[in-house]
C-alpha positions in Angstrom: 107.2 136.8 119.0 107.8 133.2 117.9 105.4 131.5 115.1 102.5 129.5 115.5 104.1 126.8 113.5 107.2 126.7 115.7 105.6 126.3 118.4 103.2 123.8 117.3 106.7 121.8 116.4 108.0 122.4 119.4 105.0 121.0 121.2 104.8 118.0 118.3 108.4 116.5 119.1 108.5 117.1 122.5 108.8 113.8 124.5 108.7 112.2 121.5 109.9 108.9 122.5 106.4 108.6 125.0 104.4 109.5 122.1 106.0 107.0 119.7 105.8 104.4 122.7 101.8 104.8 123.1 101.4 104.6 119.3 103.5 101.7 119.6 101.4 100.0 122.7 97.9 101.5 120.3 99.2 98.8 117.9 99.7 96.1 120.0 96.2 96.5 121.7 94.7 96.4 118.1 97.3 93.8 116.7 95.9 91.8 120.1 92.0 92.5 119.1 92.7 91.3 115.6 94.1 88.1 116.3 91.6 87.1 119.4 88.3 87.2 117.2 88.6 84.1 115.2 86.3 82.2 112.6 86.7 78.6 111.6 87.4 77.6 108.1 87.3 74.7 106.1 89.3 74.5 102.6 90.0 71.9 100.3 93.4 72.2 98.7 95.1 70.6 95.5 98.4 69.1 96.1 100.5 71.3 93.7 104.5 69.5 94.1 103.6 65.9 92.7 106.9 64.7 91.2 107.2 63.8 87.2 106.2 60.4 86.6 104.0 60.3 90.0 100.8 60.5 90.9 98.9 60.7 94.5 95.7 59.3 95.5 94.1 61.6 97.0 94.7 64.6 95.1 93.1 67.1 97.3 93.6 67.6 101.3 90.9 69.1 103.7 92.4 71.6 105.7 90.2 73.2 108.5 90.9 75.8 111.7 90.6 78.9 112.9 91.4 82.5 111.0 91.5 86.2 112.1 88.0 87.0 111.4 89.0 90.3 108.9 91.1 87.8 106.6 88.5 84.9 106.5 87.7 85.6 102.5 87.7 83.6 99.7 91.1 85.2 98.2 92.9 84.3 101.2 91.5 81.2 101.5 92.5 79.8 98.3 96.6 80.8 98.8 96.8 77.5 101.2 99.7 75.0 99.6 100.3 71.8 100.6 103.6 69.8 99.3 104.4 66.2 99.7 107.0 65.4 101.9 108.5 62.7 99.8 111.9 60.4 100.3 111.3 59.2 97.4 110.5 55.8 98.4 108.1 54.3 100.1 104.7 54.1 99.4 103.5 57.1 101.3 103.8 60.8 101.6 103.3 62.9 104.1 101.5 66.5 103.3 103.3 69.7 104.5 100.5 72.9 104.4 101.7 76.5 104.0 99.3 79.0 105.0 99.5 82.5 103.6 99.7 84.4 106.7 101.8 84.0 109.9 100.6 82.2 112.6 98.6 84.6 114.8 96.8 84.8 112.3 95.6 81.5 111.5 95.5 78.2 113.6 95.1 74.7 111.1 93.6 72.1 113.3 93.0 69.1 111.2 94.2 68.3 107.7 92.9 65.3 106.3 94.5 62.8 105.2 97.7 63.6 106.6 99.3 61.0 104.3 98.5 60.4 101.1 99.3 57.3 98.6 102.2 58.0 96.1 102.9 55.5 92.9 104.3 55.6 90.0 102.9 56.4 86.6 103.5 53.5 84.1 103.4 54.7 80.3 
């Protein structure tokens, strides 16, 4: 008489590349779900990359949009970077944001300015 436990085996691993498909397709659907229900945000960021000697007017970008409703917290929100997108000469920069999670995720609409005023710091 075979076991229980070999049997439930058996029965466990059989087909098992339909079973791992449906998990598979499970997390899709709730990857999907996730994503869909959005929020809008609206942060205001530090610009963190200003070159030695430099200094930008304005200091701080407003960056609003849309993120996955289960990561629109205050810890999440703060990881935004922006960084200056800088020749190094010219008068201007333009502001580069990063966002802490992949773009599914989050959807940046607006950041204002988009260009901010670089000169240099005389000592």
């Amino acid at each position: 008489m075979p076991s229980r436990v070999g049997e439930f085996v058996k029965l466990l691993f059989r087909n098992w590349h339909i079973k791992l498909l449906a998990v598979f397709s499970a997390l899709l659907v709730w990857l999907y779900v996730e994503v869909k229900t959005k929020v809008p945000f609206q942060v205001q960021v530090e610009i963190t990359d200003i070159p030695k000697g430099y200094r930008v007017f304005p200091k701080e970008v407003l960056i609003t949009g849309e993120i996955a409703e289960k990561f629109h917290r205050e810890d999440i929100l703060r990881c935004f970077k922006v960084h200056l997108v800088w020749n190094g000469k010219g008068k201007y920069a333009t502001v580069r944001v990063k966002t802490p999670l992949p773009k599914p995720f989050v959807e940046i609409e607006s950041v204002y300015p988009q260009r901010v005023e670089i000169e240099k710091v005389n000592r």
